[in-house]
C-alpha positions, 0 to 999 in steps of 0.5 A, a space after each residue: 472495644 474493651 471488654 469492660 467486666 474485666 477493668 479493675 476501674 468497673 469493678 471497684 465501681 461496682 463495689 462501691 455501688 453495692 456499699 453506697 445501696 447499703 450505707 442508704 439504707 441507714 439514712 432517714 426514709 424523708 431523704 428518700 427522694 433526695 439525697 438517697 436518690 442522688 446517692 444511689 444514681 450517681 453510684 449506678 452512673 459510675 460504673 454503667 458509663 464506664 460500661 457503655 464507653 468501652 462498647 464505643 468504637 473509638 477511644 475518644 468515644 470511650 474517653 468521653 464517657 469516662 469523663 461522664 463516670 468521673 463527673 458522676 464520682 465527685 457528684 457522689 463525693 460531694 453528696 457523702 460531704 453533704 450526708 455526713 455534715 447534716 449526721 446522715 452518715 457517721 464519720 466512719 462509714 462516711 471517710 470509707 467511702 469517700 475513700 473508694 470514690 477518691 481511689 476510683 476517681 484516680 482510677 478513672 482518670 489513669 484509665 483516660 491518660 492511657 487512652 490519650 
């Protein structure tokens, strides 16, 4: 079992579900039930699957969440592509936390090498 709160890879989820909440908020209210829905669920999932996988008791169990949190990631990542091609989000804010996915996608996956 891994004490999760002390991941780096959790913590730089949470940060990111913190930016991704605020960056929605800029967004139309019409998107309201889509893509801010989307957004802010696949953001939540990164770092609770994270969470609940370290409370696994086997790494294998704690590796298949992390999958779960890595497909949540490219979710996100695609739903920002999307966001910032319709001019919901500006190219700024948009490459900034396209950015922190890529770096927690890379973090996610070293995690699950070390776990091998």
């Amino acid at each position: 079992m891994h004490n999760f709160k002390e991941l780096k890879v959790w913590q730089k989820s949470i940060e990111l579900a913190v930016e991704v909440y605020k960056a929605t908020s800029f967004l139309p209210s019409d998107e309201r039930f889509g893509l801010i829905s989307q957004m802010k669920r696949c953001s939540v999932s990164i770092p609770s699957n994270i969470a609940e996988g370290s409370g696994r008791g086997s790494s294998g169990q704690f590796k298949y969440f992390l999958t779960i949190s890595q497909g949540s990631a490219f979710e996100l990542e695609t739903q920002l592509i999307i966001s910032n091609q319709l001019g919901l989000l500006d190219n700024i804010l948009a490459t900034r936390l396209t950015e922190k996915v890529t770096e927690v996608q890379k973090m996610i996956y070293a995690l699950e090498r070390r776990l091998i």
